[in-house]
N, C-alpha and C positions, 0 to 999 in steps of 0.2 A: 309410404316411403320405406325402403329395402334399410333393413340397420347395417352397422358398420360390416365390412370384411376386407381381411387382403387380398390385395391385386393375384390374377392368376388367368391365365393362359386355358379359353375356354376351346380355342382349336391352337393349336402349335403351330410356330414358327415354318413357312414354307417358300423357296424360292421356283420364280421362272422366268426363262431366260429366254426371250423374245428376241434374236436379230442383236444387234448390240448391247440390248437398254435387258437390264434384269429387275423385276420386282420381287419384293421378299413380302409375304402377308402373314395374319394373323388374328385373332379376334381375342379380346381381353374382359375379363368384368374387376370388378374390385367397388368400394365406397368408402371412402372419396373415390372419385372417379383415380385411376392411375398416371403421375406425370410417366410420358413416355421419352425414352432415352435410345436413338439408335448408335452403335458404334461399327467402326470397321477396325478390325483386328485390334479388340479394344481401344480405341481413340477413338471420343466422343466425334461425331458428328457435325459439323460447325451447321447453325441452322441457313446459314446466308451462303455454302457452298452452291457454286453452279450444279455439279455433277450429282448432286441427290435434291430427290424431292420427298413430302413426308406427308402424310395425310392422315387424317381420324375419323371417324363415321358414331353417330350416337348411337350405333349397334357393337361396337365396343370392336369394329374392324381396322387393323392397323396398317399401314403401307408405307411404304420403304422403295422408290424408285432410284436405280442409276443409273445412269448414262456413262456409253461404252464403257461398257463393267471389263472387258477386256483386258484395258489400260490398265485395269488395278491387278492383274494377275491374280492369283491362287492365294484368297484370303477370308477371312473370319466376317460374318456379319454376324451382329447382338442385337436383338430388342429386350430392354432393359426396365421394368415394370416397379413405380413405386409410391407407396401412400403414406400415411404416417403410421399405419398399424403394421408394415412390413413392407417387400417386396420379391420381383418373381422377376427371373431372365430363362431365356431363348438364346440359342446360338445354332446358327449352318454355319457350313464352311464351303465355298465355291471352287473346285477343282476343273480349272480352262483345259484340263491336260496341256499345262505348257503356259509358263507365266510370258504375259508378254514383256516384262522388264528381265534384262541378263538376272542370273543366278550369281555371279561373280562379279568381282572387281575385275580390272583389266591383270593385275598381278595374282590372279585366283583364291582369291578371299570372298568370304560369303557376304552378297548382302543385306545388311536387315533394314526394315524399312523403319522409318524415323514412327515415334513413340512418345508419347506425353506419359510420362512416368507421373511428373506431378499436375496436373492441371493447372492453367490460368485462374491466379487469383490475384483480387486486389487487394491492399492494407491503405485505409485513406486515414489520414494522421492531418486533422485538420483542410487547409488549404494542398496538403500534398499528398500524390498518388504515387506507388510503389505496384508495379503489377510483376507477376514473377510467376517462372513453369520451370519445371525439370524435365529434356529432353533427352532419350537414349536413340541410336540407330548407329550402324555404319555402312557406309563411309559417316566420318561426325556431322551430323547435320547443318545444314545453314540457316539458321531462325530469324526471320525478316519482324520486324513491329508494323502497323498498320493502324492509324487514324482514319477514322471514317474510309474506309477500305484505303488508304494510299498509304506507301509505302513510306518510312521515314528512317531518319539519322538522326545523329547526333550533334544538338544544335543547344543553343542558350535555352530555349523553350523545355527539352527534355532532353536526357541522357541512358544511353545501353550499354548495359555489362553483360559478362561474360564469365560463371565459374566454373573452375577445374571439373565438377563433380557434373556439368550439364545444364547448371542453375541459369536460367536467361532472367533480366533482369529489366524494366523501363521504368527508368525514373521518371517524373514528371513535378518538378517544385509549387509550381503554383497552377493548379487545377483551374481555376478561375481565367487565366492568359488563355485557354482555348477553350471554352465553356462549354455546352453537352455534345458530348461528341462519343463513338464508338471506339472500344480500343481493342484490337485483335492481336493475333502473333500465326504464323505458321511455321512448318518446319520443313526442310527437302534434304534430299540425298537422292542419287541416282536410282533406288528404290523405289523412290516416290514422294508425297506431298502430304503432310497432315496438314490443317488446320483447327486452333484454337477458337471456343464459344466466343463469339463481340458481348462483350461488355459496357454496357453504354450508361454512361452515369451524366445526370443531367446537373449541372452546376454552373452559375448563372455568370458570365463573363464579369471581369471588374467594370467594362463599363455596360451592364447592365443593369437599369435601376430596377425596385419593384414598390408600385405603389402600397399604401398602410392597409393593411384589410386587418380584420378582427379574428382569430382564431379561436376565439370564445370571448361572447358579448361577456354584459357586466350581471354579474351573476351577485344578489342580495342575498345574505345570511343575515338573521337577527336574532338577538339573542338578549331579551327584555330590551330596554333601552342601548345597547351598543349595536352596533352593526357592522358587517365587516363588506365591502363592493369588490367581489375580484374580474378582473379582465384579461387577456392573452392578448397579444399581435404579432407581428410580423412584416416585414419589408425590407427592403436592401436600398439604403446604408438601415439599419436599424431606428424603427423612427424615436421619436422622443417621444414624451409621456407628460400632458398635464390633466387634469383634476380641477371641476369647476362644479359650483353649488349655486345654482338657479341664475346661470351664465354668469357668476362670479368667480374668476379664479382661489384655486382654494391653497392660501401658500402655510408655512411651516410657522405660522407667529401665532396661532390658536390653536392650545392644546388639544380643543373637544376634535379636529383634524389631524388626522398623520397619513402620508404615504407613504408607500416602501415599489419601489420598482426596480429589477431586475432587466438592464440594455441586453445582457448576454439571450437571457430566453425569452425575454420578451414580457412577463407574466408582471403583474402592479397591483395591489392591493391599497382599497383605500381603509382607513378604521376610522368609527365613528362612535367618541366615550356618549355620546349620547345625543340619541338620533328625534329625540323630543323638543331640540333647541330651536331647531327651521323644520316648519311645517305650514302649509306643505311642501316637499322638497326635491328640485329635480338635481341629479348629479349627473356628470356628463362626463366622458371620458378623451381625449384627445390626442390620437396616434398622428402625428408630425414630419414627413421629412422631405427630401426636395423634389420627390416625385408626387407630393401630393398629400392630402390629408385626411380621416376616416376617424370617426366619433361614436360612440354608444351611450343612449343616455336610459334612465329608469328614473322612474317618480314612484316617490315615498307620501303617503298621505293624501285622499282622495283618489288618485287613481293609481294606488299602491299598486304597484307588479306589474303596472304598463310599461314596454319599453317599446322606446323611437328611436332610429334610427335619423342621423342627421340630412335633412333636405335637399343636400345641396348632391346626393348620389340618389345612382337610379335604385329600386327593391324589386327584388323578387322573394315570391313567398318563400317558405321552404318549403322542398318535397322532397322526394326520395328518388334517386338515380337506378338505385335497384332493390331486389326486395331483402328483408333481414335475414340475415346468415349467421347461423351456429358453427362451433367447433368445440371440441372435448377434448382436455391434454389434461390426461390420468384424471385428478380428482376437481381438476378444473373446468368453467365453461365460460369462452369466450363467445359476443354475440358483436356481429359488427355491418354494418350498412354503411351505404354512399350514400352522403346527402348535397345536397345543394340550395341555393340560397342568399341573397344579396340584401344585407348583411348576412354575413354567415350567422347560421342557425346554433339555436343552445340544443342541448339534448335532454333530456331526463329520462330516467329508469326506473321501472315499475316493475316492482316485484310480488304478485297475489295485492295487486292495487296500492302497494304501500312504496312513497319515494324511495331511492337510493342513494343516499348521500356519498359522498367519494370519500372515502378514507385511507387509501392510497396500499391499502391490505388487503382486504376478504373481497373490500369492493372499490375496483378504478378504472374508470374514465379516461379514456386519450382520445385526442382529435392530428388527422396528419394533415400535410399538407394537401393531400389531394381529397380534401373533404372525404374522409372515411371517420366513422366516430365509431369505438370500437369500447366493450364495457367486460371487464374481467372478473370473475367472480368466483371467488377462491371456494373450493370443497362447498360446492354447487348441487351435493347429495342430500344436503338438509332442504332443496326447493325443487327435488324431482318433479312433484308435482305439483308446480306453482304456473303462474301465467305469465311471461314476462312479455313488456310493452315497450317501447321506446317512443316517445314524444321529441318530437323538434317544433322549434319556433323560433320568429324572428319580429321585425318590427311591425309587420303585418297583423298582427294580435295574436290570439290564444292559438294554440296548437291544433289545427285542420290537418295536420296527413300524423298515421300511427298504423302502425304493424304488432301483431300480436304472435309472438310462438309460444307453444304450448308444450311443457315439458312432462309429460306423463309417460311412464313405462308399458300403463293399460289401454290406452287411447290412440291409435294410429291417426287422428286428424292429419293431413300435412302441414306445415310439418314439424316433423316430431322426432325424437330420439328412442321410439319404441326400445330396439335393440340394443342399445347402451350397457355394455360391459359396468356397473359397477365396481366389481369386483377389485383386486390388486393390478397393478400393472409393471411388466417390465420398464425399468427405466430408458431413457432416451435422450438425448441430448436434442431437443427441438430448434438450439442456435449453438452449430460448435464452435468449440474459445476459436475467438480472433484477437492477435496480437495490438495493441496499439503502440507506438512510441513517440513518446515524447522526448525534451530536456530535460528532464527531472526522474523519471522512471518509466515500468513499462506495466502494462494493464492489458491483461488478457479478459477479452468478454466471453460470457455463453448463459446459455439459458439449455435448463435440466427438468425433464418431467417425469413422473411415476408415482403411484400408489401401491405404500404408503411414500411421500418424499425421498429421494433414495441418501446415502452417507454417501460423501462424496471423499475417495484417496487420491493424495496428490503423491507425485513424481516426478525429482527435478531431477536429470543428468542421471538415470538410472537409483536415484537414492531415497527409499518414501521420506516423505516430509514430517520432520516433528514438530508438535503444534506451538514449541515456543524457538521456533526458528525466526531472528528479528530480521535475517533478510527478505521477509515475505509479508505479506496480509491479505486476509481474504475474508471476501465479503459473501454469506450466501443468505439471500432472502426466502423468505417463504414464497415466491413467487415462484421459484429455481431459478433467480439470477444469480450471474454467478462473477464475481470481479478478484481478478487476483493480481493483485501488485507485487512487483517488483519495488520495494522500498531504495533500493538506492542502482542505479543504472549503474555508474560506472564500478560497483563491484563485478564487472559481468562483461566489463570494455576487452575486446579481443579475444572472448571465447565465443562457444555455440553451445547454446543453451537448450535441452528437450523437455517439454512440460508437460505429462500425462496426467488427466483428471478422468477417476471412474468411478462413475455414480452406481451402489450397487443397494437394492434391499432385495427382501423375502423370496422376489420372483424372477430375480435374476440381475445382470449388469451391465454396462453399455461405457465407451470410453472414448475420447477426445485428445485429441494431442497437438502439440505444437513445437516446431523447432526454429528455433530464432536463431538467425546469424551476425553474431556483434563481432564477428574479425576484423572487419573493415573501419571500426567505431575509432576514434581517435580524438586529439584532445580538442577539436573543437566544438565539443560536448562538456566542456568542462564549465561548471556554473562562473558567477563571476567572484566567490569567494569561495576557495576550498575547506572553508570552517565553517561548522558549525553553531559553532557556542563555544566561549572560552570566559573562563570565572575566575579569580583568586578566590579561595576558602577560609574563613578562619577558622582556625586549628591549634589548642593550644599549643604552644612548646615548638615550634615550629610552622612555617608555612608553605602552604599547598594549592599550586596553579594544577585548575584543568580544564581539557578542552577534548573538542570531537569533530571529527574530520566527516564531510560529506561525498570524499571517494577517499578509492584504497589507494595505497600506497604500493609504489616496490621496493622504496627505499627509504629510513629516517634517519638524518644525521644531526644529533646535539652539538651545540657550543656556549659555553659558559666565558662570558668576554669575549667573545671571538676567538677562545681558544677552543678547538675539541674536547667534549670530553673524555676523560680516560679514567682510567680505575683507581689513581687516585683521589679523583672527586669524589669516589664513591663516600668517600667517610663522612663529605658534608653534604651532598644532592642524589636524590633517588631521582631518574630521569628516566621516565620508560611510555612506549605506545604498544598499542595491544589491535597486532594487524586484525584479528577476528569483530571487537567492536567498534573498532577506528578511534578509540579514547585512548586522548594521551595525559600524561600525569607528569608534573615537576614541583619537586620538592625538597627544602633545604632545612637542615635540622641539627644544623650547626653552623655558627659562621668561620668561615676559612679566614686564617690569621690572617691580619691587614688587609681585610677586604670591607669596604663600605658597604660595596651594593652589587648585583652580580645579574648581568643581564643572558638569561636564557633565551636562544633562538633555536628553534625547531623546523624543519629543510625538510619537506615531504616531495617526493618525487614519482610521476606517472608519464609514462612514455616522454616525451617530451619537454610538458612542462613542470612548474617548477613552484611551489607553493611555500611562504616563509611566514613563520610568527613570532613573534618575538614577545619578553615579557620584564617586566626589573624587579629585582624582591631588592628593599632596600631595606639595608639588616638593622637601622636606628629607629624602625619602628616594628622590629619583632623580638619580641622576648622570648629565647629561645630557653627550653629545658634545661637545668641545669643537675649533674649528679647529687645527691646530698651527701655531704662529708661532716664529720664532727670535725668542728673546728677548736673546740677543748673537750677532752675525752669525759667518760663520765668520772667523777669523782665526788670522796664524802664531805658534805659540805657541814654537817653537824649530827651528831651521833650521842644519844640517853638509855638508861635502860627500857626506854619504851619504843623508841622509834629511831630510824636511818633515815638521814635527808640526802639526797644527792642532785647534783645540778652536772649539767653538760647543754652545749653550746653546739650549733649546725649551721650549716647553709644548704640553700640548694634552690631551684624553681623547680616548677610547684611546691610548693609546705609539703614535707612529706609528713607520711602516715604514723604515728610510734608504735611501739610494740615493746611493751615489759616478758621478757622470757627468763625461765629459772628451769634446769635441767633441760633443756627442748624442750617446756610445753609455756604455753601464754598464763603469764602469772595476772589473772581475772582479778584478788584482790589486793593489787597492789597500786596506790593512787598515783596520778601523773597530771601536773598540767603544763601548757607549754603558750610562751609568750615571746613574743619579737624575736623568735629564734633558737630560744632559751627554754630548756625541759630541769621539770622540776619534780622528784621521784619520791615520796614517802612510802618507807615501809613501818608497819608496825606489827607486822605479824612475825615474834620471833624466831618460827620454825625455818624463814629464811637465812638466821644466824651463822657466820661463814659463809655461806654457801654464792657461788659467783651470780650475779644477776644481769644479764645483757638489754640494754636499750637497742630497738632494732628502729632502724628510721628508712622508709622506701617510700620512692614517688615512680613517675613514668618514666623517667633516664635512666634509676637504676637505686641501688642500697647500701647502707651503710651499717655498722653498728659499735659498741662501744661496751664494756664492760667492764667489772667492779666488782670484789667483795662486802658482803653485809658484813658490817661490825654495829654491834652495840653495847653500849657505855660496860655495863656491867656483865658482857655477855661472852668474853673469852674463856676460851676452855682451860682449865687447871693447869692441865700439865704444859702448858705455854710458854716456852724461856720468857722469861722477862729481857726486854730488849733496852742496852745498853746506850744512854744520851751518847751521840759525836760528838766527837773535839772537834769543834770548828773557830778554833783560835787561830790556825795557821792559815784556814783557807782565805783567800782572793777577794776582796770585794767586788763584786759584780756591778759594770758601768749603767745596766740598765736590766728591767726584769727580762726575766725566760720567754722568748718566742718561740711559737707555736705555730709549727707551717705542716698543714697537713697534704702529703706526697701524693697518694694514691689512696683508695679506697683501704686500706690494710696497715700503711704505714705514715707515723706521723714524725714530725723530725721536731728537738727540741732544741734551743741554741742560746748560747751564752755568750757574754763579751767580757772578759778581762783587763785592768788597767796594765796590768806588765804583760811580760812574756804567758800563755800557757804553762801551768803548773800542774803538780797532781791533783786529780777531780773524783768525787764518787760519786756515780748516779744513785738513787734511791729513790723506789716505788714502794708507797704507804709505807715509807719507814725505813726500809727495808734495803741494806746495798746490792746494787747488782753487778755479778760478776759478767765479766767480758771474755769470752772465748780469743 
């Protein structure tokens, strides 16, 4: 067998023009063989058009017939050549001397003939089809939809749009109300007529049932005394799943049994703590639903590894539909075969005669619906020359049909991959992103090949992406799958969005793209609760509500009581949302005079609708910060010639911090303890003698401090007037002692009461009168 190469043009493109009908020919080689692509004035070719036929010869001879080529005037034929290692194009141009459609409009305007700028594609988003083409021409074209070739409107079943830009649009909601069916489009202008590839997606009507078949019998893993039985199925409605041990149903009231089954894909695991209990032992598996029933069973213990299939359907052995098929993608090797088989067949993989267990990495197993079982096996360089086998079997016995390909570089047997590039490979996008959308966000797929792996750069809206960008996530596996979510949709409601991914190493780079149009998105996409998550925090000194929004916003309006807030709330509520994260934050940190409790409502707004939260901080169960203030300053409470005692008084929330300072620096040995409020200051080092001492008192609201002269007993300086006793025989009896209301942080006020009128008063600090400016 010839090793790989690209496609390429062994005789070039040639037309001839017989009487009406023209043929274009060609002869081609390449390996893989090349998909052939013909166009007319680049617009693919529909293959189900009347006016062309297409032909292939296993001599690599290509053909290209039209009828009355006349009608199509003076235009471009392409054959278009391509494998997965590259490809190669051809073009003529047919000049009729004289196109048989006018040159002009009737008002003399040139015209062009209609154009698939974007080709027909489908986006299937569950039960719903979206198919969609960008057409150019003028006059503007008029693009018809077509089910199974007839033509249609606009009905309950499906819906057609129309954008400024050329965009045609067929909706279809529920894919299932018309079940496999062809979906086309063409386009016309007085120019002429393109037509769009049929696309035919096979999807099984609602009321079509499908009976239970097994997509993978019951497959035995053991592992000393546990065991684990898995099985796959398949059917429409989805059937149900039970689990029986030697025709005993096996329910959830004995630990040594557990099921776990999956309705969404079908797949049911049974585990078995210990598979020594029942012996011997058959298990048996049972797909359920109202078109029917289908069962797998395996015996453990004397006819360990036998499996039956249940009696009541017909078997056929397994065989092989066709022969084993290889493929190479970069450092990868895929091997995949048809099989057949009633029950359907298990498969196993032999690698230089040793199984292959599925580990869903280096080495994985899939089976589709149309019986193809296909086995991937990652960087596939370390078994160039190994043997691989695939084994099937079903309840027929041991495995009768097997296929061997031989992977060796020195050996041409057929077949073989003699010629296999080890080497590096340009990267390739093998599946490019496709859109999906949902309610919730959007999920672009693709799958990326090369050696070695390529980095893959992203591009959203012309701006590379930084990797802690939180409106994204991306998933890329060692396989080169590649998933990239859109974490939150309606950040994205009413723009268009363009998503460039290029996968680039050593030998070069390859790129993918996508443009998504969310203009038309509107709220009824809106989840059923625009919040996220909403908490009260505890916080000392204050308290703090927050929450997070699951779309954006255009607008947030606060009210506290149902009033607005305004700037002068600010002194006792921080109320803010942060349109970047969609986190909002409300917090109160002080209580507003004569307010109990104070209910915050937060008013988020997106086109139309209208999202509200409300929350109550209720202020008799928060203790809020409070400043620290001396509430009696410091002063000497008893004074020796060894030691200074001094006492002062505070409030505040939290207990604030103290601090002994002497000239601005923290007096480290001066002792202090402090009780129900109450600070108590011994100094006995006399170098403090005179000299002012500050108590500094700070918490989280804020600081305060107080200060004081050191005196001790025997410790004044000489030259010190001696200070002279007051006459205090005239003054006033005072009705009650000296109050103490301290004002602000700075100033404290001191007050007396009088039996008569006010009389003359002297204030005096340690002794000492003070004069009044």
């Amino acid at each position: 067998m010839a090793g790989f190469e690209k496609p390429s043009f062994v005789e070039s493109l040639a037309a001839k023009i017989d009487g009406a009908n023209a043929t274009f020919t060609a002869k081609v080689a390449g390996n893989p063989p090349p998909e052939v692509t013909w166009k007319l004035n680049d617009t693919v070719i529909a293959s189900d058009d009347p006016r062309f036929t297409t032909s292939q010869s296993e001599d690599g001879t290509v053909v290209l017939t039209v009828e009355k080529v006349a009608e199509l005037g003076n235009a471009g034929y392409t054959c278009e050549l391509k494998n997965r290692l590259g490809s190669a194009m051809k073009k003529v141009n047919i000049n009729l001397g004289g196109p048989a459609v006018p040159k002009k409009t009737a008002d003399g305007q040139d015209i062009i003939l209609p154009k698939f700028e974007v080709p027909m594609k489908p986006v299937i988003e569950k039960i719903k089809g979206t198919f969609s083409c960008k057409v150019s021409g003028f006059p503007k074209p008029v693009v018809k939809w077509f089910i199974n070739d007839e033509e249609i409107s606009t009905c309950d079943l499906y819906s057609i749009s129309e954008g400024e830009d050329g965009t045609h649009t067929l909706l279809v909601p529920d894919l299932s109300e018309l079940g496999t069916v062809g979906y086309r489009c063409e386009a016309s202008n007085e120019g002429g007529t393109v037509k769009s590839q049929k696309f035919e997606l096979k999807v099984p009507k609602k009321s079509e049932n499908q009976k239970p078949r097994f997509l993978q019998q019951i497959r035995p893993q053991m592992d000393g005394k546990t065991a684990k039985f898995t099985a796959k199925v398949t059917g429409l409605p989805m059937p149900s799943i039970d689990w029986s041990l030697n025709d005993e149903p096996i329910t959830g009231e004995d630990p040594n049994w557990r099921v776990e089954t999956s309705l969404e894909t079908g797949e049911t695991s049974l585990y078995v703590q210990d598979i020594s209990v029942v012996t011997p032992a058959k298990y048996t598996c049972k797909a359920s639903n109202k078109s029917g029933s289908c069962s797998s069973t395996v015996s453990i213990g004397g006819q360990e590894g036998k499996k039956e299939e249940s009696k009541e359907r017909d078997e056929r052995a397994a065989r092989f539909l066709d022969q084993l098929k290889h493929e190479v993608q970069g450092s990868d090797l895929l091997l995949f075969a048809k099989i057949s088989g009633d029950p359907a067949p298990v498969a196993d993989w032999f690698i230089n005669g040793e199984r292959q267990e599925d580990n869903g990495t280096s080495i994985k197993t899939t089976y589709s619906q149309d019986m193809r079982v296909t086995i991937w096996v990652q960087d596939f360089k370390q078994y160039k020359n190994a043997e691989y086998k695939l084994l099937i079997y079903n309840s027929k016995g041991s495995a009768k049909n097997r296929l061997e390909l031989t992977i060796n570089p020195n050996d041409p047997p057929a077949p073989t991959t003699k010629d296999i590039d080890f080497g590096p490979m340009r990267p390739k996008f093998v599946e490019p992103l496709v859109p999906l959308i949902t309610d919730k966000d959007i999920k672009i797929d693709g799958r990326v090949s090369g050696d070695p792996m390529p980095d893959l750069v992203w591009v959203v809206n012309d701006v590379p992406l930084s990797p802690t960008d939180r409106r994204f996530n991306i998933e890329y596996s060692p396989d080169g799958a590649i998933v990239f979510h859109f974490v939150n949709l309606f950040k994205l409601i009413g723009t268009k969005v363009s998503v460039v991914c290029t996968a680039v190493n050593n030998k070069g780079e390859s790129t993918s793209r996508v443009l998504l149009d969310l203009t038309n998105f509107r709220s009824d996409l809106f989840p059923s609760s625009a919040f996220a998550h909403s908490e009260e925090k505890p916080v000392p000194g204050k308290a703090v509500y927050e929450f997070a929004t699951v779309v954006p916003t255009q607008t947030v309006t606060w009210f506290v009581n149902e009033k607005p807030y305004t700037e002068e709330m600010k002194k006792y509520f921080n109320l803010t949302f942060d349109f970047d994260t969609l986190e909002g934050v409300a917090e109160v940190f002080r209580q507003p005079p004569g307010m109990e409790y104070a209910d915050i409502k937060c008013i988020i707004n997106l086109f139309d609708c209208e999202e509200i939260l409300t929350h109550r901080f209720d202020f008799t169960k928060i203790q809020f910060f409070e400043i620290p203030v001396f509430v009696r300053p410091l002063t000497i409470l008893e004074s020796t010639d060894k030691s200074c005692k001094m006492t002062a008084e505070y409030k505040g929330f939290p207990d604030p911090s103290v601090e002994i300072v002497v000239d601005d620096k923290p007096a480290s040995d001066v002792k202090f303890t402090v009780e129900n409020c109450v600070i108590i200051v011994i100094i006995t080092n006399v170098k403090y003698s005179n000299k002012i001492i500050i108590c500094r008192i700070t918490n989280d609201a804020g600081r305060d401090e107080s200060s004081q002269t050191v005196r001790f007993a025997a410790g004044k300086p000489k030259d010190e007037p001696v200070e002279e006793p007051m006459d205090t025989s005239e003054l006033t009896p005072c009705l009650k002692p000296m109050k103490v209301k301290p004002v602000d942080k700075t100033t404290v006020e001191f007050v007396v009461e009088y039996q008569d009128k006010p009389v003359k008063t002297t204030w005096m600090i340690d002794g000492k009168p003070v004069k009044f400016n």
